[in-house]
N, C-alpha and C positions, 0 to 999 in steps of 0.2 A: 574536643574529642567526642563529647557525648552528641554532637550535633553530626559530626562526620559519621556517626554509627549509626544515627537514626538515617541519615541522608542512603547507606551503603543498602540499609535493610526495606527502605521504598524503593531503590534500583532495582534490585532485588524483586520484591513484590511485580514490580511494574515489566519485566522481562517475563518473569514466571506466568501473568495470567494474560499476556501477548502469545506466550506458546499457545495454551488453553485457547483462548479466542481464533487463531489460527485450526485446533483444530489437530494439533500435534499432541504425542501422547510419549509420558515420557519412559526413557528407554527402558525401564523395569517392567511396563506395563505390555501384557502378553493380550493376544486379539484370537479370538473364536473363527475359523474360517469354518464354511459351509459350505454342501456339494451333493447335490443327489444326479442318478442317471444310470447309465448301461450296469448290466452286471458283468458283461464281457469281459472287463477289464480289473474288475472288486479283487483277485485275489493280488494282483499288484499294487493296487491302489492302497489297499488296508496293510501292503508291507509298506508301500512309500512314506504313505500319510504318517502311522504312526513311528517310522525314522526322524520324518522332520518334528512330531511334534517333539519326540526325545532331544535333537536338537537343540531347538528353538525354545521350546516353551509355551507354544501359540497350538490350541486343540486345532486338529484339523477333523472333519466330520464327515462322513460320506455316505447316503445313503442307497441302496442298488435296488432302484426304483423300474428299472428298465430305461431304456432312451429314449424311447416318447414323455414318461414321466419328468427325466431330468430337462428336457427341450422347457416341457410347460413351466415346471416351476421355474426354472429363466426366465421365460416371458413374464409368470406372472410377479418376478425380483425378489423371491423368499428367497433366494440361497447366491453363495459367491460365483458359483460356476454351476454347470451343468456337461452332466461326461454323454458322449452318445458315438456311436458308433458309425450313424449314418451321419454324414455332414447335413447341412442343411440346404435345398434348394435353394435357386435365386428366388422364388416365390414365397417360399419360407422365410428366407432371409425378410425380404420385404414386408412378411405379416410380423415379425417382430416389433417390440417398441421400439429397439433404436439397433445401429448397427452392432455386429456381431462378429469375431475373429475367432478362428478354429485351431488350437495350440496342439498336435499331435504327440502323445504320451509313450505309445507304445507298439508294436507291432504282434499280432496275436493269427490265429485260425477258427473256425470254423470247421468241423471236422464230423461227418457222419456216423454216430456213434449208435452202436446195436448190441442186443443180449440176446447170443446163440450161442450155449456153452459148447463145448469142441469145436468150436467153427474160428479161426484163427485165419492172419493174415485175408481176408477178404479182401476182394477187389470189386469198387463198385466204378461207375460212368457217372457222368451228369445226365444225360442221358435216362439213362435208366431210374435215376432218385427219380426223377421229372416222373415217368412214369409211375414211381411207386405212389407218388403222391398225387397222382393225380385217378389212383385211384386203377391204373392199367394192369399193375403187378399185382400180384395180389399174394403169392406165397413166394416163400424162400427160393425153391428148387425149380424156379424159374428159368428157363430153358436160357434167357437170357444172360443171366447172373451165373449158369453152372459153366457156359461158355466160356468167359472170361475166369473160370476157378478151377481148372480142372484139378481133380484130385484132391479138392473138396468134398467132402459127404451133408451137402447142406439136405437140411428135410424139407419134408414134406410138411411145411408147419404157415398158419396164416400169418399173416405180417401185420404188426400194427404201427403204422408212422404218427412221431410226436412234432407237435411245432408247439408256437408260442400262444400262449393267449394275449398279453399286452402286446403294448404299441413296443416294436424292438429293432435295435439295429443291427442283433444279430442276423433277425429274420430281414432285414433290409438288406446286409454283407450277402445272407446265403439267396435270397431271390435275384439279388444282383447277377450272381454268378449263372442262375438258373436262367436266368432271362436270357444269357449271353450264348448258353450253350443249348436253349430248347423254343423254337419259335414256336412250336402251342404253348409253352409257359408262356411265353412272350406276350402272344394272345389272349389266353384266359386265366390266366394269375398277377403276370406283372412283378414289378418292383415295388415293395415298399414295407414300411414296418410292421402294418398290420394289413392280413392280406385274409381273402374268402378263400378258404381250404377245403377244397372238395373231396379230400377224404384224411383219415387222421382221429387223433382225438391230443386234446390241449394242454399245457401244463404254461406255471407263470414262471418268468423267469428264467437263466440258464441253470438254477442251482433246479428250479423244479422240472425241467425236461430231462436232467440230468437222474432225476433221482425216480421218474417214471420209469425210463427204462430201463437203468438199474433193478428194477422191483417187476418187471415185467416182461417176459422171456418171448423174445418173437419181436416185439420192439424196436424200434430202431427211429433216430433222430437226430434235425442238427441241435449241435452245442459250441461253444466254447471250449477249445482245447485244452485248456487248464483242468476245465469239469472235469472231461477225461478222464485226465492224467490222475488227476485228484481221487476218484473215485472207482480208478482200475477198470474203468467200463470199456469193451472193443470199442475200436472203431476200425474205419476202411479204408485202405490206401484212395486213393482217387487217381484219374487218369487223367491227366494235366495237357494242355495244348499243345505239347512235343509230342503227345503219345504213349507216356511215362507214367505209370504208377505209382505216387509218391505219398510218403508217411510227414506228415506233420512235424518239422523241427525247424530248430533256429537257422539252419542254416537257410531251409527249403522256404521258409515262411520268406528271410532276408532277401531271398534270389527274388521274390514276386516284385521288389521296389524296385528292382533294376529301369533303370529310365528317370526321362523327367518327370520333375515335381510341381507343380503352380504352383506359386509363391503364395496364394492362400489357403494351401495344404489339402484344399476339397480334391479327394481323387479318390479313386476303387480302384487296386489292382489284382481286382479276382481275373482267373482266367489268363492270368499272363503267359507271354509268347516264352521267355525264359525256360530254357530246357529244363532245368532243374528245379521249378520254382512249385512248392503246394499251390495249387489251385485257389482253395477260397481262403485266400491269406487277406490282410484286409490291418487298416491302421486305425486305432481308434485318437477321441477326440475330447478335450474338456473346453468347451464354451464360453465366452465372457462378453459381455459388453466393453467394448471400444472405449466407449465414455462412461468412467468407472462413479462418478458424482450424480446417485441417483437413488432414490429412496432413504435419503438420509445416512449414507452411506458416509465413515470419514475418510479423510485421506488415508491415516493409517491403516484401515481396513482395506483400500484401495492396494497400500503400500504391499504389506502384506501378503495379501494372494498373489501378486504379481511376481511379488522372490518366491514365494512357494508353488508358482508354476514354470519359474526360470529355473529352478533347482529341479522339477522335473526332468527336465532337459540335459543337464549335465550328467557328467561320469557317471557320479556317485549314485546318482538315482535308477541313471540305465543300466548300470551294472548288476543292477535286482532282477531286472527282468528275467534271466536264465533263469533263478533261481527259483522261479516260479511258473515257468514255463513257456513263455511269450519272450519276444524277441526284440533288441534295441532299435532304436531309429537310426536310419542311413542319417551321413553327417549331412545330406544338403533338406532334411527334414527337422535337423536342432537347427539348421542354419536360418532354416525358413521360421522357425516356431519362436526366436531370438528375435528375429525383428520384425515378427508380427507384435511381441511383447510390449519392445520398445517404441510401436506407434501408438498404445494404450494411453488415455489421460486424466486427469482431475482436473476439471474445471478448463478443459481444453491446453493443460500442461503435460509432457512426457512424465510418468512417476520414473520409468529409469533410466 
């Protein structure tokens, strides 16, 4: 009997430190996930995140570095993921270490936001932001802007435009649109995350554009619509590719997906043809390496961020979104963002 006990308790032993050696953790033991990048998306992220870790039990971390910040730290494999709003070029993709899949979280805007107390309901162009920022407009009561507002008493006041000082994808989302809708942007600004701004002055961040021109009367800039929302700051209707003047909301954001998707999620659909669709609507992204077995990395950690960006995806998570002011993913963008998941691997294995 006492041999049969000792024989049960090496079985024993010998299963137990085959998990270990493998590399498997066992199921009490909760994992640290990591994640820096866009702030675009932060006031969802920091609801999501900490649902799942109440969930779970596994910290999830996120820091709102901007989307160039979060691309680098990817590259350079400090963190589980990287959030960014601008997808990555084919060029980019290629300066990467290894390849790279783009999981789409949420659907948000980008929204012209200004401080002119009594000035309500504004209507601006693409157009004409191009001009303000390039330094053409130069006061409120701008022959151009009272056109389009009649019945407005905008003043006689100088205008100060805020943009981003970091590398950003909102400023990538909003040049997008600008490039689309103004061939001297086109020309002498361009797309991209960080651009030479010919006129202006800088803040980091969307919390810190947000809170320039909150504090700054005559002001006006893009942001993140959440910002907005969050900090009761105006913003502008915009006049959208129908013709239309539209205000930023879920529905208007939703109508901009209308269409196809690439099945690897990389698309802008600022500027949509969509009669009813917000203009600089735009889908953001969280970043992973394909090939999760990398800097020491275990499976579990692997395991891990994988359920916690496939829970992304589901009801439960997109059903936050309203609640915070950005908008869920059409189904053929969880459908897309599911099995990009499922071609993720460890050691050239599916984890799901």
């Amino acid at each position: 009997m006492k041999n049969l006990f000792l024989t049960t308790i090496l079985m024993l032993a010998v299963i137990f430190n085959s998990n270990a050696t493998n590399g498997e953790t066992t199921p009490n033991k909760k994992v640290s996930i990591s994640g820096a990048g866009a702030t675009f998306p932060l006031p969802f992220y920091n609801l999501a995140f900490k649902t799942y870790q109440d969930k779970t039990g596994n910290s999830v971390t996120y820091g709102g570095i901007g989307s160039g910040g979060g691309i680098r730290s990817l590259k350079d494999k400090i963190v589980d993921f990287g959030g960014s709003d601008a997808y990555l070029s084919d060029k980019e993709m290629s300066e990467m270490p290894a390849a790279v899949i783009h999981i789409p979280t949420c659907m948000g805007a980008v929204v012209l936001a200004y401080n002119l107390p009594g000035v309500d309901n504004l209507k601006l162009t693409g157009e004409i932001v191009a001009d303000i920022y390039m330094g053409k407009i130069t006061k409120w009561n701008d022959s151009r802007i009272t056109a389009i507002n009649p019945g407005v008493n905008l003043p006689d006041k100088d205008m100060s435009p805020v943009y981003r000082s970091d590398g950003s994808g909102t400023t990538f989302v909003f040049s997008d649109y600008m490039t689309k809708i103004s061939p001297e942007w086109a020309e002498k600004i361009g797309t991209g995350k960080s651009l030479k701004w010919p006129a202006g002055m800088a803040a980091k961040g969307n919390p810190g554009v947000a809170g320039v021109i909150s504090q700054t009367v005559g002001s006006i800039g893009y942001v993140g619509s959440e910002y907005a929302f969050a900090m009761k700051i105006q913003f502008a209707q915009m006049k959208n590719a129908a013709g239309k003047f539209i205000n930023p909301n879920t529905e208007s954001i939703s109508a901009a997906a209308k269409g196809d998707m690439p099945a690897d999620t990389r698309t802008m659909i600022t500027n949509s043809t969509a009669p009813d669709a917000y203009p600089i609507s735009c889908f953001t992204w969280i970043l992973l390496y394909k090939e999760q077995a990398y800097a020491n990395r275990s499976l579990a950690q692997a395991e891990e961020t994988l359920k916690l960006l496939d829970w992304m995806s589901d009801s439960e998570a997109q059903s936050m979104t309203s609640k915070v002011n950005y908008s869920p993913l059409p189904s053929k963008a969880v459908k897309n963002a599911k099995a990009l998941l499922k071609s993720v691997t460890y050691n050239g294995k599916p984890i799901l």
